[in-house]
C-alpha positions in Angstrom: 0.0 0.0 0.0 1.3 3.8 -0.9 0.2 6.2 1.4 -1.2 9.1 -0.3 -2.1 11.1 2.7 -0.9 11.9 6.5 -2.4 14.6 9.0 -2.3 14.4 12.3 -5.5 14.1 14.3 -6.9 14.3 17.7 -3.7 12.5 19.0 -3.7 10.1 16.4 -2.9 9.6 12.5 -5.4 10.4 9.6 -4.1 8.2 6.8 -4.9 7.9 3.3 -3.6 5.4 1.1 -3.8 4.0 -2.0 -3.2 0.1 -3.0 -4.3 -2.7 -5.7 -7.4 -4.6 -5.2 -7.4 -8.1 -6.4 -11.0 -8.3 -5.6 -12.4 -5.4 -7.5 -9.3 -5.4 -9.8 -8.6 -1.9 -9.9 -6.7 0.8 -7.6 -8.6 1.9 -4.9 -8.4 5.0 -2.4 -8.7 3.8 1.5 -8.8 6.0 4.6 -7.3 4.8 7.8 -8.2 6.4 10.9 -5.1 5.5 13.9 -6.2 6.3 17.1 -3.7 7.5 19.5 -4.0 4.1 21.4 -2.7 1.9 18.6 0.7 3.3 19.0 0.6 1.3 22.3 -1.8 -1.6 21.6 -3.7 -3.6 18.7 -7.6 -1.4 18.4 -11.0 -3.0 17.0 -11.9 -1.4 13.8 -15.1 0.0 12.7 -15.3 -0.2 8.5 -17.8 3.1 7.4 -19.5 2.7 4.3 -20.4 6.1 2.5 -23.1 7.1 0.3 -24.1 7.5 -3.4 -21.7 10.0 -5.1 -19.3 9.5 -2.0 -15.3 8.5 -1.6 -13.1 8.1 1.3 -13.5 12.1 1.7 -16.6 12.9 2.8 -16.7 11.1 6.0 -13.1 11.7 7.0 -13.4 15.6 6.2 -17.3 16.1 7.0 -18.2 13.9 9.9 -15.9 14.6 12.9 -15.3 10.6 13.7 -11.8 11.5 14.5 -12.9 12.5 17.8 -14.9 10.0 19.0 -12.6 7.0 17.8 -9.6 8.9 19.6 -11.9 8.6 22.5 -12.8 5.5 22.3 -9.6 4.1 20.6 -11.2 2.6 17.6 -9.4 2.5 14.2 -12.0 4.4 11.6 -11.7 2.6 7.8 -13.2 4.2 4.8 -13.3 2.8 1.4 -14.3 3.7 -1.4 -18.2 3.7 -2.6 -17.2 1.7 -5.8 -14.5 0.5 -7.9 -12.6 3.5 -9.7 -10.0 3.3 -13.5 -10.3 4.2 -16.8 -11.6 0.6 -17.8 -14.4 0.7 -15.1 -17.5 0.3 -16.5 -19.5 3.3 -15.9 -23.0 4.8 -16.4 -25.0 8.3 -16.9 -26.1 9.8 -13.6 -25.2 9.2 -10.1 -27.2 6.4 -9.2 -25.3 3.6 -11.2 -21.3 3.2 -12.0 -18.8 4.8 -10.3 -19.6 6.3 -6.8 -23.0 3.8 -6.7 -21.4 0.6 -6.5 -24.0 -0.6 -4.1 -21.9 -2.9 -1.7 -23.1 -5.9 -4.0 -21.6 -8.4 -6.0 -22.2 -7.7 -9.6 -23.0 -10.3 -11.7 -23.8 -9.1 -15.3 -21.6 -7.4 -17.9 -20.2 -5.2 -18.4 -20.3 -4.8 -14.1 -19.1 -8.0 -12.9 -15.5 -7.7 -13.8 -14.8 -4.9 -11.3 -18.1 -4.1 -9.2 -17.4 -6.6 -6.4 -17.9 -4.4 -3.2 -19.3 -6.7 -1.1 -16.6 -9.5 -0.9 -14.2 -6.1 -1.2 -15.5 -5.0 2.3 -16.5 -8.6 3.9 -13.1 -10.1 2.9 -10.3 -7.9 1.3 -10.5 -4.9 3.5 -10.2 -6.9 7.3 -7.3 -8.6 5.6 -5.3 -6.3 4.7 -6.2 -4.0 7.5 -5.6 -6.8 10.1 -2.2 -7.6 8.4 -0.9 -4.0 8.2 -2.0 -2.2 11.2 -2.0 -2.7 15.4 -6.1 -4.3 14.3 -7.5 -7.2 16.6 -10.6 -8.9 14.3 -12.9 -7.4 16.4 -15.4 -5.2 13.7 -17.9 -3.5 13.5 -19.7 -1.6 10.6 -21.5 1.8 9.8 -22.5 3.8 6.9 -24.8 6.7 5.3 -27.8 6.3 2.5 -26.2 3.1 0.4 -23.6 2.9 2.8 -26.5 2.3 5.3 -28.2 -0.3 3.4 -24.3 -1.5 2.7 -23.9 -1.7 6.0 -27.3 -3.6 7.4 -27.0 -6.2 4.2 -23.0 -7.3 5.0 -23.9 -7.4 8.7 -27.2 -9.9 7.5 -25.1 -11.7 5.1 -22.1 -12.5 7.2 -23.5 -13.6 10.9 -20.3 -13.4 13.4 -18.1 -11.3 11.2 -19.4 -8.0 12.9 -20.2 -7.0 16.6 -22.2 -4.6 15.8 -24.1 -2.6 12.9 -25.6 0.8 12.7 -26.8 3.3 10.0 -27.7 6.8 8.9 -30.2 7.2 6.5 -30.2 3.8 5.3 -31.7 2.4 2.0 -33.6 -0.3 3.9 -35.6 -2.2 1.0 -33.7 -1.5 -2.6 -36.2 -4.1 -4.4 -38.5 -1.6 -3.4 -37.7 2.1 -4.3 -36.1 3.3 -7.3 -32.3 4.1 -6.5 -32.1 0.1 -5.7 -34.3 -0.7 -8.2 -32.1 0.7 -10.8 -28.6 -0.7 -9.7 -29.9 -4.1 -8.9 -31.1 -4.3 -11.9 -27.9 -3.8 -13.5 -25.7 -5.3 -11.4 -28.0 -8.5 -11.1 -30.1 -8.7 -13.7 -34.1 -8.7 -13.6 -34.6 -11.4 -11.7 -36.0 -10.1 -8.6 -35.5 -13.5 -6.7 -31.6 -12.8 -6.9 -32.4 -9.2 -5.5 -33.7 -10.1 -2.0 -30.2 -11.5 -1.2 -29.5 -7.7 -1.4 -32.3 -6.3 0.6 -32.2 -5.3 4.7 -35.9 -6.1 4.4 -36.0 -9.4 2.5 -33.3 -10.6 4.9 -34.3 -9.8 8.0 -37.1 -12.4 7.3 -34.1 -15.2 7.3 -31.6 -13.4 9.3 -29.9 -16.4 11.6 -27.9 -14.0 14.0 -30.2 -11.3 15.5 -27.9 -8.8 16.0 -29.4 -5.5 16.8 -29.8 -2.7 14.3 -29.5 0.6 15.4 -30.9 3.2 12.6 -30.9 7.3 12.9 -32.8 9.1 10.3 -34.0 12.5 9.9 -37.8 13.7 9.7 -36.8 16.2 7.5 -34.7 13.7 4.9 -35.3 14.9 1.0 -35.4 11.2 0.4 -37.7 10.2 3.2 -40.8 8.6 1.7 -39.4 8.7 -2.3 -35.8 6.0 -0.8 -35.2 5.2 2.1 -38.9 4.3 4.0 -37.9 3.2 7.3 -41.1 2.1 8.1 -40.2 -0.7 6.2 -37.6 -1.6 7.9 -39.7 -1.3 11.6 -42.5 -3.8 10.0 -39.7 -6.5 9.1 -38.3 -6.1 12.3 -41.2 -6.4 13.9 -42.7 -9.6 11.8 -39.1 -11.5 12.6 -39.0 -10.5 16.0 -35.0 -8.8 15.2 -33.9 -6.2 17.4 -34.1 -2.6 15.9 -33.9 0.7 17.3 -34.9 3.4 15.2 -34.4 7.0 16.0 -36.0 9.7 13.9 -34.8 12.6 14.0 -37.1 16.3 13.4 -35.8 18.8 11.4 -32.5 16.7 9.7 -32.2 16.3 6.8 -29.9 13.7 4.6 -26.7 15.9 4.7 -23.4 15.2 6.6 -24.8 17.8 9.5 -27.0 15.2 10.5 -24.2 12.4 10.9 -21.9 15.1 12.1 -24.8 15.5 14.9 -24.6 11.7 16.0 -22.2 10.4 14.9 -20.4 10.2 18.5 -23.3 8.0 20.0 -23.2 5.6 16.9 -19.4 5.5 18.0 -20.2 4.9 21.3 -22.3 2.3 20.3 -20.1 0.3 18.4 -17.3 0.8 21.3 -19.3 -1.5 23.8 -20.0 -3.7 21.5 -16.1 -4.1 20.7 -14.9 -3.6 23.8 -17.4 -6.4 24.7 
């Protein structure tokens, strides 16, 4: 790995660096977060997955996690949203190609060459963390908009990989609402059975680990009722008797000022969990 970047931090060491993914077989951009306690000790890590149109930037530069992992002595990691190069396939818009890679496994052309997210954060990403910085294999996961529903679908998909999950904003059911309707679509074709592997909502119903979900969103969210529907979420929950707590929010809206605004207790959060 090249580091790219290096900033000091709240005591510790905002990293960014820059390696070759076998996985997604491309370069790829990854932000490390060292607390000040890994100079001293190995720390659990908590992998953040951000949003459509996102990179490693936005959460490292917008949401103020610096602070709370320093406190809690958590290493922060943030990919990239999607695989990036000049031979990535690609697409008009925001909501499909680079920057919308979903957190799925692609499986139709001209996608499934690169757009392999999900075994990129599931199976890549604690690897080479765990191998190249003071990380014990405790994890935990987090993320905003697709990086929520990234989040809640790898925790669903992979019982006992993470201690804990949480989201901002998630897309809960992308079968459902058009920004998932359009990338699963391309990225898995139209059958609608392969889809549900790839919905919060559709697994909850066969979830074998019931580990709670914690979920923030804002009353005053642009994409509310047209994306993200949280009530959908609550009735899946509620049907499979999983563990949810759902916090809305008035007056935030789907902007980096509402994660900036809770961030710290998501942190929290996950910190019992790892410390656990």
């Amino acid at each position: 790995m090249e580091r790219i970047e290096h900033r000091a931090c709240f005591g510790g060491w905002q990293d960014v660096y820059r390696h070759r993914s076998s996985v997604l077989n491309c370069e790829m951009n990854l932000a490390v977060y060292l607390p000040p306690q890994a100079l001293e000790r190995a720390c659990p890590v908590l992998y953040w997955l951000s949003g459509l149109t996102c990179t490693e930037q936005n959460v490292i530069t917008k949401a103020g996690a610096q602070r709370y992992a320093a406190e809690h002595g958590i290493i922060f990691v943030a990919p990239d949203t999607s695989p990036r190069g000049d031979d990535v396939a690609d697409a008009e818009g925001y909501d499909l190609g680079k920057g919308a890679g979903f957190y799925v496994n692609a499986t139709q052309a001209p996608w499934s060459s690169h757009y392999r997210m999900h075994d990129y954060v599931t199976q890549e990403l604690p690897t080479l963390i765990e191998a190249n910085f003071p990380a014990t294999t405790a994890r935990a996961i987090s993320g905003h908009s697709m990086g929520g529903h990234g989040a809640l679908v790898l925790a669903l998909r992979n019982p006992g990989r993470y201690r804990s999950v949480s989201a901002f904003s998630p897309i809960v059911a992308p079968s459902d609402v058009p920004w998932g309707q359009k990338a699963l679509a391309a990225y898995l074709g139209d059958d609608r059975d392969a889809w549900r592997g790839w919905d919060a909502c559709a697994l909850i119903v066969e979830a074998h680990e019931r580990l709670p979900l914690l979920v923030d969103q804002g009353e005053a969210d642009e994409f509310l009722a047209t994306q993200l529907q949280p009530e959908r979420l609550r009735a899946a929950c509620d049907a499979a008797g999983h563990p949810l707590e759902l916090r809305l929010h008035p007056g935030y809206d789907h902007s980096y000022y509402f994660i900036a605004s809770f961030i710290g207790e998501h942190i929290a959060y996950h910190a019992a969990a790892l410390k656990g």
